[in-house]
C-alpha positions as CSV (number, residue, x, y, z in Angstrom):
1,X,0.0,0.0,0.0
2,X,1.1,3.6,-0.4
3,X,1.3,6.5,2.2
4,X,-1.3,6.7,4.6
5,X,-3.3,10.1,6.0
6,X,-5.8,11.1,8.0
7,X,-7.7,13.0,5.3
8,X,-7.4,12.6,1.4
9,X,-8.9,15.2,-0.9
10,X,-10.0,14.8,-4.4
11,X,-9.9,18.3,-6.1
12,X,-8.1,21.7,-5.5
13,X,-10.8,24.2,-6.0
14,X,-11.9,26.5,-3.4
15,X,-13.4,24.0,-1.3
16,X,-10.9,21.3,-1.9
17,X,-7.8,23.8,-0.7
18,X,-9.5,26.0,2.1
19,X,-10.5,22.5,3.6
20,X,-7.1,21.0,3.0
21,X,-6.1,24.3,4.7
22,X,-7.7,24.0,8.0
23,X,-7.2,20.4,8.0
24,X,-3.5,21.1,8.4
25,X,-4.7,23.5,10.7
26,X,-5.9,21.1,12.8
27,X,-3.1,18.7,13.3
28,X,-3.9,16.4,10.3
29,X,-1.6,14.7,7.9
30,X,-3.0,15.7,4.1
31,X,-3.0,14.9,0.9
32,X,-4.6,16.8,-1.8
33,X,-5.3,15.1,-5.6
34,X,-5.4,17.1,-8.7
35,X,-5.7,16.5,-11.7
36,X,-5.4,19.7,-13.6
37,X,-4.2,23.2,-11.8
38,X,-4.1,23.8,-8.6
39,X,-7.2,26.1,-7.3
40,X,-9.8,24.2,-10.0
41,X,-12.4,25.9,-12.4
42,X,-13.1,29.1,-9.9
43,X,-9.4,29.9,-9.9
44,X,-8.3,28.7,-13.7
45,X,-11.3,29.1,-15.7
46,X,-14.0,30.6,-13.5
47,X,-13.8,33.3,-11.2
48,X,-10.8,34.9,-11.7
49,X,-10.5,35.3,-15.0
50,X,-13.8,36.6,-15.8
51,X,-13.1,39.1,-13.4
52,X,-10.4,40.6,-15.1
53,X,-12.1,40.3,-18.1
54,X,-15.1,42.4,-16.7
55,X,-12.6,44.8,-15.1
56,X,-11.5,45.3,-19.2
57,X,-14.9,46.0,-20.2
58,X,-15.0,48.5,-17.5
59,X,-12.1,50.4,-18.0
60,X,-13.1,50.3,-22.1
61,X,-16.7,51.1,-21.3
62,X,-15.1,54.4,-18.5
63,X,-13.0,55.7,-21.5
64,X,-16.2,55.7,-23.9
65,X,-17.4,57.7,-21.6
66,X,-14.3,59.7,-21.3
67,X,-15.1,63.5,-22.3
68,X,-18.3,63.1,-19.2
69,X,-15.1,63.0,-16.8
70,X,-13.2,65.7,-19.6
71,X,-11.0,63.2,-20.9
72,X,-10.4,64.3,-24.9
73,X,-8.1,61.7,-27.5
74,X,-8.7,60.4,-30.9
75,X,-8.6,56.7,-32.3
76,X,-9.3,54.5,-29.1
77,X,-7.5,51.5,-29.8
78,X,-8.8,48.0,-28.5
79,X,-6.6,44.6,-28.3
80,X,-8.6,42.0,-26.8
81,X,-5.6,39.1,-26.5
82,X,-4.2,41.8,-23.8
83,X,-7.4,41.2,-22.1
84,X,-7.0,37.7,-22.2
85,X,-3.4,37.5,-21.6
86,X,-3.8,39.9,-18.7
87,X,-6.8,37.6,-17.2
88,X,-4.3,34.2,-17.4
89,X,-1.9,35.9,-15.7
90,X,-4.1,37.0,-13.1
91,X,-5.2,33.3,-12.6
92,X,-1.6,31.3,-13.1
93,X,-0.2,33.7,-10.0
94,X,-3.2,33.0,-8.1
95,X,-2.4,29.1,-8.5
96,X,1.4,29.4,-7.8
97,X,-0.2,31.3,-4.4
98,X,-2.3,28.2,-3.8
99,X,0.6,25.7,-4.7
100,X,2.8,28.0,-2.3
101,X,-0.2,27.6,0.6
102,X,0.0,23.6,0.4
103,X,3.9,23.6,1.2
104,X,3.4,26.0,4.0
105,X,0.7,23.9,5.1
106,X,3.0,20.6,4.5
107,X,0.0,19.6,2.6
108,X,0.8,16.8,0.0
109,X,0.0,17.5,-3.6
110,X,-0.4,14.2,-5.9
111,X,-1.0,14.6,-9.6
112,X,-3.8,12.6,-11.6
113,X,-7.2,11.3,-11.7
114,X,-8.5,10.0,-8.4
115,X,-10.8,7.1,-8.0
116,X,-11.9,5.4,-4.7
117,X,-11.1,1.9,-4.7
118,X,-12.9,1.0,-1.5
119,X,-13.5,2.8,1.3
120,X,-9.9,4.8,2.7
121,X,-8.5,3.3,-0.8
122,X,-7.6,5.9,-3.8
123,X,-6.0,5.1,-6.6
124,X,-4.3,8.1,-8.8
125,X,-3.7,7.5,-12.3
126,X,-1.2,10.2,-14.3
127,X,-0.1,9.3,-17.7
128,X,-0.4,4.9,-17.3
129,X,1.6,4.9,-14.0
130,X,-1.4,4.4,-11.2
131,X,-0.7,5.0,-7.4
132,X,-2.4,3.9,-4.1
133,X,-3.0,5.9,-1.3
134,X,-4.6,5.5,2.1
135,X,-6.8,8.0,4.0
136,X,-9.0,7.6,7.2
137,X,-11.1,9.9,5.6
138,X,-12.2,11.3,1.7
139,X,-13.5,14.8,1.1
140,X,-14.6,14.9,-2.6
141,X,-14.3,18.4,-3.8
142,X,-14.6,17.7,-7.6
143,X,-16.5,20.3,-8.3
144,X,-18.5,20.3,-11.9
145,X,-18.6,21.4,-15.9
146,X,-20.4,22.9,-18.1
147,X,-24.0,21.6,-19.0
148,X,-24.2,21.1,-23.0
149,X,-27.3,20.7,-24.8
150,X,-28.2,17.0,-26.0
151,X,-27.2,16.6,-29.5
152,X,-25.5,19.9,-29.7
153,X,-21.4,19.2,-30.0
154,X,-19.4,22.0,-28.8
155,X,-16.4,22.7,-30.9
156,X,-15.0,25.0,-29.2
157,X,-14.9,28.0,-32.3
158,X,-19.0,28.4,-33.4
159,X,-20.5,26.8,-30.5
160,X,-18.2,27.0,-27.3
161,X,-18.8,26.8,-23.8
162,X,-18.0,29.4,-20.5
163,X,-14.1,27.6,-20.5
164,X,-13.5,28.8,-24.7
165,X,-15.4,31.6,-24.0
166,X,-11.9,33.4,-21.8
167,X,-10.1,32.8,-24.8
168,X,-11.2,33.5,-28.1
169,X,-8.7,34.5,-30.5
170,X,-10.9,37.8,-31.3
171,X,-14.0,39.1,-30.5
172,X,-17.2,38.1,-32.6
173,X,-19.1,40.0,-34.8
174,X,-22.1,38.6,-33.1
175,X,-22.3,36.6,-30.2
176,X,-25.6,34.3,-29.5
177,X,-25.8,33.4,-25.3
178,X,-27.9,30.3,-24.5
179,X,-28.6,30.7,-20.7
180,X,-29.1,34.2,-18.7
181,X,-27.9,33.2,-15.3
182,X,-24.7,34.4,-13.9
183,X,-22.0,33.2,-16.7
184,X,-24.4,34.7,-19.4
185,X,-24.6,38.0,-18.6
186,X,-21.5,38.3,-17.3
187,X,-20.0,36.8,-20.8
188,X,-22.6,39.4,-22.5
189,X,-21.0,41.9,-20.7
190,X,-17.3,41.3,-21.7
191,X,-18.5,41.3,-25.3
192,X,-20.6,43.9,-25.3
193,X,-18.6,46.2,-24.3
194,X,-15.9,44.9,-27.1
195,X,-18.5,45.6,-29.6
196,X,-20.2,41.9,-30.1
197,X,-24.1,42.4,-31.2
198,X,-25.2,40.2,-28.4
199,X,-28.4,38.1,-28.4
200,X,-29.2,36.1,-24.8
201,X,-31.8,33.6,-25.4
202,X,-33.4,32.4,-21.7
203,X,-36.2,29.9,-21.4
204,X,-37.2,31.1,-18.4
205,X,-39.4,34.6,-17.8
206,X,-36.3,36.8,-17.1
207,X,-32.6,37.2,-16.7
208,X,-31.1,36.2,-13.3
209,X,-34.0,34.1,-12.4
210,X,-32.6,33.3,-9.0
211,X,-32.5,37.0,-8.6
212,X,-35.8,39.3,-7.4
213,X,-37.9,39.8,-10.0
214,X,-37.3,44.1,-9.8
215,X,-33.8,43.5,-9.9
216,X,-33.7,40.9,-12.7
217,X,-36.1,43.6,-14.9
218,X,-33.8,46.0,-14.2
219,X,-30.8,44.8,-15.5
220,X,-32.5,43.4,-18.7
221,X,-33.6,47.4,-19.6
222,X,-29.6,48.6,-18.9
223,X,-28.7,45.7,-21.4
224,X,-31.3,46.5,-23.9
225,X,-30.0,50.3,-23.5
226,X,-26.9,49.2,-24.4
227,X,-28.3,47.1,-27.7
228,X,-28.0,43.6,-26.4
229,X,-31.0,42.0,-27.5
230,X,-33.1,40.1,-24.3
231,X,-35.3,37.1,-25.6
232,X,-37.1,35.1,-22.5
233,X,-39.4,32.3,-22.6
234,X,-37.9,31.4,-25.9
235,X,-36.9,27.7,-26.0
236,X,-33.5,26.8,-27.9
237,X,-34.8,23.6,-30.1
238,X,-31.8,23.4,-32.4
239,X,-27.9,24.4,-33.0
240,X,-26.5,23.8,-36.7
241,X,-23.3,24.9,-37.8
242,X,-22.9,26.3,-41.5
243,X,-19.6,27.2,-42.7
244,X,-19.0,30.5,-40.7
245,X,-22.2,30.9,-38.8
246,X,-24.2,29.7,-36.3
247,X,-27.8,28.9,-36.8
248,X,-30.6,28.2,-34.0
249,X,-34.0,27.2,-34.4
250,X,-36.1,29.2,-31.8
251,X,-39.9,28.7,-30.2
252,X,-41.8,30.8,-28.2
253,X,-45.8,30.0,-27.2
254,X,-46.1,27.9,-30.1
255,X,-44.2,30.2,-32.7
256,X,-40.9,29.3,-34.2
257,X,-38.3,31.7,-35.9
258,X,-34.2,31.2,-36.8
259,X,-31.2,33.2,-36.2
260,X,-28.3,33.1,-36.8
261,X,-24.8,35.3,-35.4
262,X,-20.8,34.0,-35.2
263,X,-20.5,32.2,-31.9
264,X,-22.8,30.6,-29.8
265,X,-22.1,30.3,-25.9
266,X,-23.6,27.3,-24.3
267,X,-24.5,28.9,-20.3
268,X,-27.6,26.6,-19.6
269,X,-25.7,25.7,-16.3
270,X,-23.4,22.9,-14.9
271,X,-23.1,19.1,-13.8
272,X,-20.9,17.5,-11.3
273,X,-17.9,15.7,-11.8
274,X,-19.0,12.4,-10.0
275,X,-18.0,9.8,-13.0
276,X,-14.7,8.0,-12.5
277,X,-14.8,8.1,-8.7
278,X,-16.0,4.8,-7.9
279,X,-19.1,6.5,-6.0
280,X,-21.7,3.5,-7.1
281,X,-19.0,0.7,-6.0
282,X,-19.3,2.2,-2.7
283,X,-22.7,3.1,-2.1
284,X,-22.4,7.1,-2.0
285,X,-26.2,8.2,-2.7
286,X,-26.2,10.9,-5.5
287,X,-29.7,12.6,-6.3
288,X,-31.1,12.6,-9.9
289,X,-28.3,15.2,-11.7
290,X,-26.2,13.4,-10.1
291,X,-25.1,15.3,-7.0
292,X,-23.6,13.9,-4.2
293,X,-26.1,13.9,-1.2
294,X,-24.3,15.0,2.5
295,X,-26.1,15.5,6.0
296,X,-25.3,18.7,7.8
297,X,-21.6,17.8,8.4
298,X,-20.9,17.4,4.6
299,X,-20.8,13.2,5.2
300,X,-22.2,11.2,2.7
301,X,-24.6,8.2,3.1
302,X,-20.6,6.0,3.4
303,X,-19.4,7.2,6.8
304,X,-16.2,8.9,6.6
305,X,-16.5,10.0,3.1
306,X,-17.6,13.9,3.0
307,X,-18.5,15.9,-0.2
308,X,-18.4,19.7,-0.8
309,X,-19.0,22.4,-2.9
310,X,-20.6,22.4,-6.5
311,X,-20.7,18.6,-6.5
312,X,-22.9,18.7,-4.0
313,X,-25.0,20.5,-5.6
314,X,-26.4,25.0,-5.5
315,X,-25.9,27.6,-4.7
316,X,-22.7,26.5,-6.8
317,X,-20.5,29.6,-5.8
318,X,-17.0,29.0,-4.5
319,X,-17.5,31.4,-1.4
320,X,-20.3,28.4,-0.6
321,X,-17.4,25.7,-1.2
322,X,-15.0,27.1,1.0
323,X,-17.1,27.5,4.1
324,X,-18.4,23.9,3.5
325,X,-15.0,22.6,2.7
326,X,-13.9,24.4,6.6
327,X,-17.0,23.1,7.7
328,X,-16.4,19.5,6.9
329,X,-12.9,19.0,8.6
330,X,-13.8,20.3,11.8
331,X,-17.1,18.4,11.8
332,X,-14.1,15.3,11.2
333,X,-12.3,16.9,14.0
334,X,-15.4,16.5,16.2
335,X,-15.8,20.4,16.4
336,X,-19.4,21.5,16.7
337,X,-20.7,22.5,13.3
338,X,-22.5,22.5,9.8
339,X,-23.1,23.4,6.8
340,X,-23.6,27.3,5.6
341,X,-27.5,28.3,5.7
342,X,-27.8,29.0,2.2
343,X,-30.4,31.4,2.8
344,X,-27.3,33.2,4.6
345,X,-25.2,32.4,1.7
346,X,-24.8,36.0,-1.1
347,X,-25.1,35.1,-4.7
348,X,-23.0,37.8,-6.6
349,X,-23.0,38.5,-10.7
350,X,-20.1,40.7,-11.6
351,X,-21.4,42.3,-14.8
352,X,-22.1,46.1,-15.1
353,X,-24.2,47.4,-13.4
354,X,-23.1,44.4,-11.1
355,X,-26.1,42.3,-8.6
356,X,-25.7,40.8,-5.2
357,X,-28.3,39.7,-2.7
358,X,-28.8,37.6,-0.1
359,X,-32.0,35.8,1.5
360,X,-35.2,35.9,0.4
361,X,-36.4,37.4,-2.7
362,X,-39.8,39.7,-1.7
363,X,-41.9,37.1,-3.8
364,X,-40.4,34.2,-1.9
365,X,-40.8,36.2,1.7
366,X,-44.6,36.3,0.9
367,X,-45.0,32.5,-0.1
368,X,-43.5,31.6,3.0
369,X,-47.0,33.2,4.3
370,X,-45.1,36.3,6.1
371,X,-46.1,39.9,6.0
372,X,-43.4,41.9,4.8
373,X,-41.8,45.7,4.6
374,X,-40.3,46.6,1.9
375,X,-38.1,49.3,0.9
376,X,-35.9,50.7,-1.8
377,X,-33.0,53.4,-2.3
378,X,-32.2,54.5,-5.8
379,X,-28.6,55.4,-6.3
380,X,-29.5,58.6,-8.2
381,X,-30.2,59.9,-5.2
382,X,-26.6,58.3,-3.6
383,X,-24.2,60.8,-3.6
384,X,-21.5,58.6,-3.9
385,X,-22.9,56.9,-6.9
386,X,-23.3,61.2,-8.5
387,X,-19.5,61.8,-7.4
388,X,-18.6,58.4,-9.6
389,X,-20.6,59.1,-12.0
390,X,-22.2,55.8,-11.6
391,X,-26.0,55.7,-10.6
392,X,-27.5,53.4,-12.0
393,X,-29.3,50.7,-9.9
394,X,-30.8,50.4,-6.6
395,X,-31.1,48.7,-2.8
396,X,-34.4,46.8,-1.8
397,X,-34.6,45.5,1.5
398,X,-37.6,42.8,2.2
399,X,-38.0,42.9,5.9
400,X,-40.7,40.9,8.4
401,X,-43.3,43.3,9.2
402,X,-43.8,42.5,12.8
403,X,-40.1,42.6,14.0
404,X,-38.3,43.9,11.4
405,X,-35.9,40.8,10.8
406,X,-34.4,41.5,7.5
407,X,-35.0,38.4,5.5
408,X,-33.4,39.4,2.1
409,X,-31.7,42.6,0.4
410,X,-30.8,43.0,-3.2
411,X,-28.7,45.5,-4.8
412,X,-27.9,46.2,-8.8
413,X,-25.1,49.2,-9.2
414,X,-21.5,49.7,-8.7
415,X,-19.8,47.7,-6.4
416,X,-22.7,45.7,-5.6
417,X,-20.7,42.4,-5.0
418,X,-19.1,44.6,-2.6
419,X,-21.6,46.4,-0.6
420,X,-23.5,42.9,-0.2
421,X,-21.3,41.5,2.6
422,X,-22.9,43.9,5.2
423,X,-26.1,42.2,4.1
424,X,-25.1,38.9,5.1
425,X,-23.5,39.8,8.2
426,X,-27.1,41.5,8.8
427,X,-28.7,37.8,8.0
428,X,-26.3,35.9,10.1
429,X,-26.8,38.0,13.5
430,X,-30.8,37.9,12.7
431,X,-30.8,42.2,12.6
432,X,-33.5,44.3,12.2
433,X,-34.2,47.7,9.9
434,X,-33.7,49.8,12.7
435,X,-30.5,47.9,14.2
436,X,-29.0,48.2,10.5
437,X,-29.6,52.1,10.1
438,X,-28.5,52.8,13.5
439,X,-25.3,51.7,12.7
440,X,-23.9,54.9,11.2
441,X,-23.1,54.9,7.7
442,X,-19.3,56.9,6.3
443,X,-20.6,59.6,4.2
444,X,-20.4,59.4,1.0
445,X,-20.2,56.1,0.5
446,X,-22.2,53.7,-1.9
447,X,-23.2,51.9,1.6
448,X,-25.3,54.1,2.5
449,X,-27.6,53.5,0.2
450,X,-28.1,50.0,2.6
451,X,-29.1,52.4,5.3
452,X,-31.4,54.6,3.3
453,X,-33.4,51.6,2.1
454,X,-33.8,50.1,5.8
455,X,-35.4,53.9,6.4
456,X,-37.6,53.9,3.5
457,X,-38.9,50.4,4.5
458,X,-39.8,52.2,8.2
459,X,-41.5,55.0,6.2
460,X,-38.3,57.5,7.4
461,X,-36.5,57.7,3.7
462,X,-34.3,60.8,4.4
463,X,-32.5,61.3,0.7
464,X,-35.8,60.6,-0.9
């Protein structure tokens, strides 16, 4: 048999290192498997290269804008493969950071595919050479991939997914997005503000579905504004490829219609990376997409096998991975805890203007049968958001009625992702309206704007 440790785990991503992380922390001996680079999808192809990306079609969509701020110069020019080298830099010296944090952790990094060969058993398999290794325990952080559409092939240059869609050699003429959650608009973004026509095609009623309905119709009228063209509750029913185009065949209530643009980005969502594990052999229950099911501790239905992150299935966001991925080894480490409430978990989408929230949508408030408060804050009236230059969007806090719990805020506007974490510190210590706007506010800051919209839910709005 190989080396023996007290924890083995299977993928690198957020999850997979903050957990190998506090493992180490905790006096146990690690290994971590990978099969790929070290941080996962988030790190590589996710996360962090997008967000450089977007931070491009900022700055291009800022000098635009230039003679607003009295900013004059002639013949702009644009190279996109700087935006593209710049974002792989960005991601390659956040991996060397991660591979630097498994040495200081003394956290053993193995190479290859991982499959569980019984329970504590993992083999590792890197170019025909296979390994064994030895674990009291198994955290599978494997994370998951892009969802493609049944008898659609991706090949990467007309029809690509959110992993081609960081590189393209040049920017398309036209770009077709199947999917308006997070990695479609965002994607719709970047382009956009390159100069792609953009078309989003979402089968469901709006954009950001998972977002509150206000917000979701807002953002589809800044992207119309900007000529993207928004089609919802239009069903994708084929992809064809001819020569140098992309075709689909559309329907919407029963009426059918073709179009047709350079690339087509596949965003319908992701699956988890479950096959090649070995999961059936051992019994690990998985639910019907194939997730992997875990208690409150992050344990599986196999004792002493734990599962975190996107494989175990939404809110697939990393910050979600990396609290379940500390929450698993100290459950191992028989420290009192659980999983992340998701309802206390914020989603984030970092297009322009950018969304955040956390809780409850006002829609899902009521169906819970509670009486709510609501209130809102535009950031035209922010003077912040004037000074920047930037006021487009809004805060909307949904509230309980009787004790003034806040059950769920949403913001769309600048810095949004940003401005969200007082939210969830709101939702984790149970606050009400009036404890959130008593705690004073720097002025001018875009924060206030949280502050304001607790008031206007009192019926106290001071700036409005």
């Amino acid at each position: 048999m190989g080396e023996r440790y007290d924890l083995a785990i299977i993928g690198s991503g957020p999850g997979g290192y903050v957990g190998a992380i506090r493992a180490a922390q905790l006096g146990m001996k690690v290994a971590i498997v990978e099969r790929d680079r070290l941080g996962g999808v988030c790190l590589n192809w996710g996360c962090i290269p997008t967000k450089a990306l977007l931070r491009n079609a900022e700055i291009l969509s800022l000098l635009r804008r230039a003679e607003e701020f009295g900013f004059h110069f002639d013949n702009l020019r644009v190279d996109f493969s700087v935006a593209v080298k710049r974002s792989e830099r960005a991601a390659a010296k956040l991996s060397k950071g991660v591979e630097y944090l498994m040495k200081k952790n003394k956290v053993t990094v193995v190479t290859g595919d991982a499959r569980m060969a019984g329970k504590g058993q993992i083999r590792v398999s890197e170019d025909g050479t296979e390994t064994t290794m030895e674990a009291e325990r198994v955290l599978l952080a494997t994370g998951t991939r892009p969802r493609e559409i049944p008898g659609v092939a991706v090949d990467g240059k007309r029809v690509i997914t959110s992993t081609e869609a960081l590189s393209l050699p040049e920017v398309p003429r036209s770009l077709l997005i199947i999917g308006a959650g997070a990695v479609g608009v965002e994607f719709a973004d970047i382009y956009g503000a390159y100069g792609s026509a953009v078309t989003i095609i979402e089968m469901l009623p709006r954009v950001l579905p998972v977002e509150d309905a206000e917000v979701s119709s807002f953002l589809e009228k800044s992207f119309a504004k900007r000529g993207m063209k928004i089609r919802v509750n239009t069903k994708v029913d084929e992809v064809t490829v001819k020569a140098d185009q992309v075709k689909l065949k559309l329907s919407k209530e029963g009426k059918q219609e073709e179009i047709s643009g350079d690339v087509a980005l596949v965003a319908i969502g992701r699956i988890p990376n479950v096959e090649g594990l070995g999961l059936d052999g051992l019994g690990v229950k998985q639910d019907r997409g194939g997730f992997i099911e875990v208690n409150a501790q992050c344990e599986t239905s196999v004792p002493g096998i734990y599962a975190i992150g996107d494989v175990v299935g939404g809110p697939l966001l990393a910050h979600k991975a990396m609290a379940e991925g500390i929450a698993a080894v100290e459950a191992m480490a028989g420290i009192k805890t659980k999983r992340p409430d998701p309802s206390k978990i914020p989603n984030c989408t970092y297009c322009s203007p950018q969304v955040a929230s956390v809780g409850l949508t006002e829609e899902q408030a009521k169906e819970s049968g509670r009486e709510v408060k609501v209130g809102r804050f535009s950031l035209q009236a922010s003077g912040k958001a004037v000074a920047l230059g930037d006021t487009e969007g809004f805060v909307k806090v949904v509230a309980d009625a009787e004790y003034g719990e806040i059950l769920g805020l949403h913001i769309i506007g600048p810095e949004a992702t940003e401005m969200i974490a007082e939210a969830t510190m709101a939702r984790t210590l149970e606050a009400t309206l009036d404890e959130l706007h008593h705690s004073v506010h720097a002025h001018p800051t875009l924060s206030e704007a949280v502050a304001e919209a607790c008031l206007a839910a009192l019926g106290r709005a001071i700036h409005m």
